[in-house]
Steps between C-alpha positions, in 0.01 A plus 500: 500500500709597200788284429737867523319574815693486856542517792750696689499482871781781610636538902565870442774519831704222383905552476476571165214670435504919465259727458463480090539097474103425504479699213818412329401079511153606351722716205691166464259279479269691298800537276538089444111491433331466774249634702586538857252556778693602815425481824756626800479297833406716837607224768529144613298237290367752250685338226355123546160675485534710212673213339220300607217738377665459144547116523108529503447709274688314211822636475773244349812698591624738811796698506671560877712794513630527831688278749513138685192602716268596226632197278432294761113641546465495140651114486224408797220632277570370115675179636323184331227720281735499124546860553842626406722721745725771333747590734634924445773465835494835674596331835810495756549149483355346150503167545326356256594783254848366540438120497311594177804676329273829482621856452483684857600856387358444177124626487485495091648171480240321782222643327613359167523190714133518597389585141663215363338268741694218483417262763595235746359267755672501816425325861339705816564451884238541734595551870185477730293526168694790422604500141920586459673519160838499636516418880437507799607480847510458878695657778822747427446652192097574545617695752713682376215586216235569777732791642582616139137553448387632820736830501595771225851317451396327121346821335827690636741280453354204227658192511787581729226551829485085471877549555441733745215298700750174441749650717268594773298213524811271489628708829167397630395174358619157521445155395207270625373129479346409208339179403443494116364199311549432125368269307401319816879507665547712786768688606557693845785749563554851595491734205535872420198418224334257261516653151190275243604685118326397199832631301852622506465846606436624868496836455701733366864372471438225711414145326508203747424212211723544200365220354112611582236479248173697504344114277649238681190422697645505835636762778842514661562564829814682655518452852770785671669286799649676766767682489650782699386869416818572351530265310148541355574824443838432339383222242185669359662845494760311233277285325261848442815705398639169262228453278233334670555144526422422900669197532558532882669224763243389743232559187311173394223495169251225507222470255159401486144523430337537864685709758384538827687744766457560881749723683496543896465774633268602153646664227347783269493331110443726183468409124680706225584757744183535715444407835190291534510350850634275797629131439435225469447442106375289237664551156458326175529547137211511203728413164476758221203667633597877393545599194778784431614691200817503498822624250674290216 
């Protein structure tokens, strides 16, 4: 393909996106000298395939412009094949828009972003050989994004129905045993959930590792002891409202390599903000196997 050729792989019902905004990242694009060739997502895996379709045909670059969801897809399909992921965040949450530093109400200024393609090489998860750029989970908080996808809540509401489905799933929910092994070590103790990120950010205004780096070859995990509901409630609500930084009592962060977690009863897990399945998991980490364009 022509080096001014690309990919654009668009989720047309994301937060962000409105009726004109296909046509207005083509303009955009087209204006920085390139060629886009668009293609809007109609449901559930149809981003890994189309990204898929053009890893085979050639293509050395793919813009994303949508959320975690269809980052994610897109990251499972380009992940260890040298083609480089342009990120245009039309999302609720962002997350690796905002570990990057990238614009999120900026359309002009992504797409200059993507033209410029600047890139870096940056580490993958992979939960039950799912491929995660920035984390993944088991028990509390995949809940809570199970229920936020299953009703009408997050294209009414956006990124306050995860507030929303918090609230009523910590009225319902509750802590569990888990047994999680890293590195070899195990550790057993009821938890509220076992958070694995591959950097900082969580989601939105929530970043659990400060100090977490999307190259450091490794994966920390955040394990949520337990804790009363109230108090739950009480400590994220003020780390959200503060800034971000969840540094939470009854919170530990370990870090490794190999991760292994098994909850009792089971527990649903998702990866960058989709729920994949039951526990238990395997996770691990492939060192700056995904290639992103990212800002100066």
């Amino acid at each position: 393909m022509d080096a001014s050729d690309i990919l654009v792989i668009m989720n047309p019902i994301a937060g962000g996106a409105k009726a004109g905004t296909a046509g207005e990242v083509s303009r955009l694009l087209e204006a920085e000298g390139l060629r886009p060739r668009l293609h809007l997502t109609t449901g559930p895996g149809d981003a890994r395939d189309a990204a898929a379709r053009a890893v085979a045909e050639g293509v050395d670059r793919v813009a994303v412009a949508g959320g975690d969801g269809t980052v994610g897809e897109v990251t499972g399909a380009v992940v260890g094949t040298g083609v480089a992921m342009g990120l245009i965040p039309l999302g609720t949450g962002n997350a690796l828009g905002r570990e990057l530093g990238l614009p999120l109400k900026d359309l002009a200024a992504a797409c200059r972003i993507v033209a410029a393609g600047r890139t870096r090489q940056v580490d993958v998860g992979v939960c039950n050989d799912t491929p995660f750029a920035i984390m993944c989970s088991v028990g509390f908080d995949a809940d809570v994004a199970h229920c936020s996808h299953q009703g009408s809540w997050k294209k009414r509401l956006g990124k306050w129905a995860f507030v929303g489905h918090f609230l009523l799933n910590l009225c319902t929910g509750g802590p569990r045993r888990f047994r999680v092994t890293v590195d070899g070590q195990t550790t057993e103790e009821q938890l509220w959930a076992a958070v694995v990120c591959n950097a900082s950010h969580y989601t939105w205004r929530l970043r659990f590792v400060p100090d977490g780096r999307l190259d450091d070859g490794g994966l920390d995990v955040v394990l949520f002891g337990q804790k009363g509901r109230a108090q739950l409630l009480h400590e994220v609500s003020r780390h959200w409202c503060s800034g971000g930084v969840c540094e939470l009592p009854n919170t530990r962060c370990l870090h490794g390599r190999s991760i292994q977690v098994e909850t009792d009863p089971p527990a649903r897990w998702q990866a960058d903000g989709d729920v994949r399945g039951m526990s238990p998991v395997d996770i691990g980490v492939r060192p700056q196997a995904l290639r992103l364009i990212v800002g100066d």
